[in-house]
C-alpha positions in Angstrom: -87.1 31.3 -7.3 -89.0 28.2 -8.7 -91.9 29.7 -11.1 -90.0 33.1 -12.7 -87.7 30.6 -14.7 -90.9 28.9 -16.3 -93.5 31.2 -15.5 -92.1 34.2 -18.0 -91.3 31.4 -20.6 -95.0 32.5 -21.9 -98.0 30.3 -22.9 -97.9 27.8 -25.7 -101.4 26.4 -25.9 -101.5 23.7 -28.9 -104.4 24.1 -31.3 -105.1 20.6 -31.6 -105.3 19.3 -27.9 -107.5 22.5 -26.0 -105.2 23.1 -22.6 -102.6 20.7 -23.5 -98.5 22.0 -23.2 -100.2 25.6 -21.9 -98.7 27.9 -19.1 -100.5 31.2 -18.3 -98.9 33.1 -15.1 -99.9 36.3 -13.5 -99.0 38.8 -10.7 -101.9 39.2 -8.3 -100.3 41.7 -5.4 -97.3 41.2 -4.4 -96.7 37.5 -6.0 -96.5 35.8 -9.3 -98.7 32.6 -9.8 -98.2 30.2 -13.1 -100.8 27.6 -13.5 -100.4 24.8 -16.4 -102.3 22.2 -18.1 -99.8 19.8 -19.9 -101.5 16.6 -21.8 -99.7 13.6 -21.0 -101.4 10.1 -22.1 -104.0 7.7 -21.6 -106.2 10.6 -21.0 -103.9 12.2 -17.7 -102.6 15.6 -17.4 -99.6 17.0 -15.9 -100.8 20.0 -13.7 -98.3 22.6 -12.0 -99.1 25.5 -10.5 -95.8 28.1 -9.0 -96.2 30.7 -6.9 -93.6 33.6 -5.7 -94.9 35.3 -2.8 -92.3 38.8 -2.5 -91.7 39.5 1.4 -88.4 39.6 3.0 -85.9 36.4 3.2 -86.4 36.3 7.0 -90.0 36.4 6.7 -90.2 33.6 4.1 -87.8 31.3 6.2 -90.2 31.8 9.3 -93.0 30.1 7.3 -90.5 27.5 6.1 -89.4 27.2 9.6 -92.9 26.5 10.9 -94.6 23.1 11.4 -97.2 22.5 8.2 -97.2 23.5 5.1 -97.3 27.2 4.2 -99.5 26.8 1.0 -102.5 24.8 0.3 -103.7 24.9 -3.5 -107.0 23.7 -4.8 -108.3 23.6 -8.9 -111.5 25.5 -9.0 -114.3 25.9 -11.5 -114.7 29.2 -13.0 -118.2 29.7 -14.0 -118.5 33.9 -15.4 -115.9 34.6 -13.3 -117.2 33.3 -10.2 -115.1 30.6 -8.4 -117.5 27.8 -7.6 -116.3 24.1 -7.6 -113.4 23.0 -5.8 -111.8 20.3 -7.8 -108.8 19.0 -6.5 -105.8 20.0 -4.4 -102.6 20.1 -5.6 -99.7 18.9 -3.5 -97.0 20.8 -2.6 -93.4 19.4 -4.0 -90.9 22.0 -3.7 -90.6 25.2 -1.2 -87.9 27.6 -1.0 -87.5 30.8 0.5 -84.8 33.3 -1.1 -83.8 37.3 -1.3 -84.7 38.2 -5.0 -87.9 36.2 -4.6 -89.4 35.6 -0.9 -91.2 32.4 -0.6 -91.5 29.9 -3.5 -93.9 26.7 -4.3 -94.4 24.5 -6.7 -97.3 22.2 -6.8 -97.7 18.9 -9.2 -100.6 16.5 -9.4 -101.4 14.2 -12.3 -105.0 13.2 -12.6 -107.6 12.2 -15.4 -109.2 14.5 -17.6 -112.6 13.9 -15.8 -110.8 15.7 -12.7 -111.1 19.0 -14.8 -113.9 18.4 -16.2 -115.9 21.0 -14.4 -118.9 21.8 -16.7 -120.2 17.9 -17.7 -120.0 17.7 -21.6 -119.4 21.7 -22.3 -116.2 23.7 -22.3 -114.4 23.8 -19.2 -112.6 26.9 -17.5 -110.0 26.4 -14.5 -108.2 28.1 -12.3 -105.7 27.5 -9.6 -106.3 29.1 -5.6 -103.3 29.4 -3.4 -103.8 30.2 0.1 -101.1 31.3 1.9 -101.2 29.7 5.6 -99.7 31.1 8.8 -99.6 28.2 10.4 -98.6 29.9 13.8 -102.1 31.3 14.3 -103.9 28.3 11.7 -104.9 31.8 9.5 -104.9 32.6 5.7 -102.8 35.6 5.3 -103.4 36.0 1.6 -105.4 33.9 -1.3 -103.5 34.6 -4.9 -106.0 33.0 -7.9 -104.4 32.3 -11.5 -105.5 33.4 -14.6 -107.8 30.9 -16.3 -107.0 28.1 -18.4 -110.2 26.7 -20.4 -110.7 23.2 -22.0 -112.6 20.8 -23.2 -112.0 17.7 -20.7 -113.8 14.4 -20.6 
């Protein structure tokens, strides 16, 4: 399990810096998906985004087992709930595939505020995409989306 220990921690969004030391998660199907914006300096943020995916051990390890990457995450505009700009991917730096939580991800970039910047001088809103990969057949099995976090980046 790599996002249930952080991801039911809960949100704890700072008045002072919008999106800064904030952690929303959710449970689209049958996974959970935590998605963070954490301030760090000189204008960077810390972004993570976790993801359980709940199928069988065996079934997890055969995507572990398989050549490629099993996830591929991108940072998306949200624009009244419509996903339109692709920002940025997110590599992938931990995977793990166990019995109480199937297959596991965590995903860590740092970049510039500009990066999440998405709406040029207004207020910004963000989400995180997951794609799910069989890379067997080069198919998307599933596409989990976070909740949204929304800031004010330059």
């Amino acid at each position: 399990m790599l996002v249930a220990v952080t991801g039911l921690v809960g949100a704890t969004g700072l008045a002072a810096a919008p999106a800064s030391a904030e952690q929303k998660c959710n449970f689209p199907g049958n996974s959970t998906v935590c998605f963070s914006i954490d301030r760090i300096s000189n204008g960077n943020f810390a972004v993570h985004v976790g993801i359980d995916v709940h199928i069988g051990l065996e079934e997890a390890q055969e995507y572990i087992d398989d050549f490629g990457d099993p996830f591929v995450v991108w940072i998306r505009g949200d624009d009244d709930g419509k996903l339109v700009e692709f920002l940025f991917t997110v590599p992938l730096t931990k995977l793990g595939a166990s019995a109480g939580f199937g297959l596991s991800g965590d995903f860590d970039a740092v970049v510039p505020g500009v990066r999440l910047d998405e709406d040029k001088g207004g207020r910004d809103e963000v989400r995180a995409t997951v794609a799910l990969i069989d890379t067997d057949t080069n198919s998307t099995r599933a596409t989990y989306v976070s909740n949204r976090i929304d800031g004010n980046w330059p």
